[in-house]
Structure formats: C-alpha cells, structure tokens
DSSP file (Angstrom, degrees, kcal/mol; ACC not computed):
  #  RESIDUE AA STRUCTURE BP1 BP2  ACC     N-H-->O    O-->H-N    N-H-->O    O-->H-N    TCO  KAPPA ALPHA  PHI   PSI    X-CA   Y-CA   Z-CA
    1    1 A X              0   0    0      0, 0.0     0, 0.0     0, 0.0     0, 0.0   0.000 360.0 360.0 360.0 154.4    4.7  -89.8   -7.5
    2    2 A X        -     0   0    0      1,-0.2     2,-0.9     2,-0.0     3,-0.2   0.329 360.0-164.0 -68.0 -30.5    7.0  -88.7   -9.8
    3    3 A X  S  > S+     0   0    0      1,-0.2     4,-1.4     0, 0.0    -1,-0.2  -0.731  91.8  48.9 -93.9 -16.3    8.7  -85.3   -8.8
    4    4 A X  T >4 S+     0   0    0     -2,-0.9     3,-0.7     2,-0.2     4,-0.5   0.940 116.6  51.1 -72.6 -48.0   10.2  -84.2  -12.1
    5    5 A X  T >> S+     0   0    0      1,-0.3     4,-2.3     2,-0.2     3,-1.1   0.931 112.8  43.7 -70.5 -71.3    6.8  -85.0  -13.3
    6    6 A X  H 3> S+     0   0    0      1,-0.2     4,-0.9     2,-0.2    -1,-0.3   0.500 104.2  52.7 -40.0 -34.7    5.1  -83.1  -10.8
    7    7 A X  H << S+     0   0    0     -4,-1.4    -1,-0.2    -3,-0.7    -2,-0.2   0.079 113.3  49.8 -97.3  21.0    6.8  -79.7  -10.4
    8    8 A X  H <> S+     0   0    0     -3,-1.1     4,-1.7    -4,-0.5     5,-0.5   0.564 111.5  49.9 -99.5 -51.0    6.4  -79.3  -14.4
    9    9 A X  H >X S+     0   0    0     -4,-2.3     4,-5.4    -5,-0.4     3,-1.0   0.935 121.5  34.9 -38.9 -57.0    2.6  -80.4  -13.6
   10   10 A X  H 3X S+     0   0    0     -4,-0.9     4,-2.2     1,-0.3    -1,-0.3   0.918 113.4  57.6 -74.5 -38.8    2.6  -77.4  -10.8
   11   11 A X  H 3> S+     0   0    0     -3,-0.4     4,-1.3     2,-0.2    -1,-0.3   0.752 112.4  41.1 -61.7 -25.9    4.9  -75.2  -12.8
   12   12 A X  H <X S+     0   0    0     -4,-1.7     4,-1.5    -3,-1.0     5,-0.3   0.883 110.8  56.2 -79.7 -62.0    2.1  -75.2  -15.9
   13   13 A X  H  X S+     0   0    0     -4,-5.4     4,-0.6    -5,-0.5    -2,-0.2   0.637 102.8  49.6 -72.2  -4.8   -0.5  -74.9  -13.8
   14   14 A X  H >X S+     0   0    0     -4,-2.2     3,-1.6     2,-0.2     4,-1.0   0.949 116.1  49.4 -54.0 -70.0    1.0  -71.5  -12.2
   15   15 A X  H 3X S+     0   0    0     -4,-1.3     4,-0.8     1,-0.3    -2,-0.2   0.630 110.9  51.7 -43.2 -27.5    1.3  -70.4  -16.1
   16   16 A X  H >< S+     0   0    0     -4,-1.5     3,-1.5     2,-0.2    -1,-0.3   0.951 111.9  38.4 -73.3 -56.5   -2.2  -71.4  -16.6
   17   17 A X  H <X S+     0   0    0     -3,-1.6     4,-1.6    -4,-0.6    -2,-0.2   0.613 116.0  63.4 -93.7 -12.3   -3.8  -69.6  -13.8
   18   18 A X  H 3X S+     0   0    0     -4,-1.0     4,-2.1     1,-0.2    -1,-0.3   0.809 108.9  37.2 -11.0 -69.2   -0.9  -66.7  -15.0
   19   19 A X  H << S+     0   0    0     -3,-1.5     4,-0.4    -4,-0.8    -2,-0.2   0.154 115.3  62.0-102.0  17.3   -2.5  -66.2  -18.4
   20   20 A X  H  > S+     0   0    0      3,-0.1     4,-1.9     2,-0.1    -2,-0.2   0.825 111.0  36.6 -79.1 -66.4   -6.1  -66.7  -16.4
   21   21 A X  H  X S+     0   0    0     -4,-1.6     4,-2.1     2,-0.3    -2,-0.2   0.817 112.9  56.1 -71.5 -39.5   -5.7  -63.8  -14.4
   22   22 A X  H >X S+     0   0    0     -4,-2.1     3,-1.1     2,-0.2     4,-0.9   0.859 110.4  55.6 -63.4 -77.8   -3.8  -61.6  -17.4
   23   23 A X  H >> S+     0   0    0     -4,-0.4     3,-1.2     1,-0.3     4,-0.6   0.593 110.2  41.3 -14.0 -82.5   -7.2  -62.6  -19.3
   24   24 A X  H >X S+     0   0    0     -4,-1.9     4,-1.9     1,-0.3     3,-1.1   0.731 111.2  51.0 -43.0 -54.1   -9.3  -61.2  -16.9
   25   25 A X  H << S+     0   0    0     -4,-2.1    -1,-0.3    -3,-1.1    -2,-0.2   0.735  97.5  71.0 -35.6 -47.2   -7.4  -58.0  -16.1
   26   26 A X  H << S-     0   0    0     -3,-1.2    -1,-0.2    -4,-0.9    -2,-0.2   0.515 124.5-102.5 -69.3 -19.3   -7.4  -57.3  -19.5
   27   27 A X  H <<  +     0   0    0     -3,-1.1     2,-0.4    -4,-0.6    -2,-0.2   0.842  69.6 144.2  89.8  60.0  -11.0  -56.7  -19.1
   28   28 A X     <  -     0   0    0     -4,-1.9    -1,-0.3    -5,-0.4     5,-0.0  -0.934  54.3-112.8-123.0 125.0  -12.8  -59.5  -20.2
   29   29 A X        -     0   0    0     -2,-0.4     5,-0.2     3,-0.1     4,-0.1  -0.191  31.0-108.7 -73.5 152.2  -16.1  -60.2  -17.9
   30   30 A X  S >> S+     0   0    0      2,-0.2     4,-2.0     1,-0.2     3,-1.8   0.891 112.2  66.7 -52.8 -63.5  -16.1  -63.4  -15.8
   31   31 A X  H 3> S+     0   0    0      1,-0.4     4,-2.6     2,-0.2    -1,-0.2   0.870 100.2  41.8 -29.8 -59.8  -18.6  -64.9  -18.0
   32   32 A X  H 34 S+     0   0    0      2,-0.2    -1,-0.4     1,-0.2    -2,-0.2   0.537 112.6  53.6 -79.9  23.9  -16.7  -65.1  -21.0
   33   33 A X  H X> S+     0   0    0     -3,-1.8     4,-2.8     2,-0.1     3,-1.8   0.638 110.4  50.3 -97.1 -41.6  -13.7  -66.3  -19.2
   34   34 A X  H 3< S+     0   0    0     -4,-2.0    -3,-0.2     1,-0.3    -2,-0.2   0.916 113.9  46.7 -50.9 -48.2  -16.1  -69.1  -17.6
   35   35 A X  T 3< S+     0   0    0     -4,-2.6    -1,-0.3     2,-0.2    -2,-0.1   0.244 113.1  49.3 -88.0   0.2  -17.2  -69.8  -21.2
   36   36 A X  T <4        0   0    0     -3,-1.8    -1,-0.2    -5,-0.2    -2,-0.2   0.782 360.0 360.0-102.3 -68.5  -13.6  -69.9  -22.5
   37   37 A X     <        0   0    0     -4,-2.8    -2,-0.2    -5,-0.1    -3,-0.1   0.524 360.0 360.0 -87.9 360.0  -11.9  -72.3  -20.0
C-alpha cells in the first residue's frame, strides 16, 4: 500500500469524523446526521 496515499486517506477521514462530531454538537439529533451521511 501506498503510504503517501494512505496518511492523506487517514488524514481526511480524521477531518470527516471532525466535521461529524462538530455536526452533532451543534445540536442536530442523530437521526438527521444518520440521514445526512
């Protein structure tokens, strides 16, 4: 496997799960988050 390729992969998918969690906190019910992602 690639490693450049792979800590951008891991690096996104921190940012993802980032801007998950700010979503939620922000105070938006689990349900629409399910229905969003």
């Amino acid at each position: 496997m690639n490693s450049i390729w792979y800590s951008s992969y891991m690096a996104y998918d921190l940012d993802f799960r980032n801007r998950v969690l700010e979503y939620v906190t922000a105070g938006h019910s689990k349900k629409e988050t399910c229905a969003l992602f």
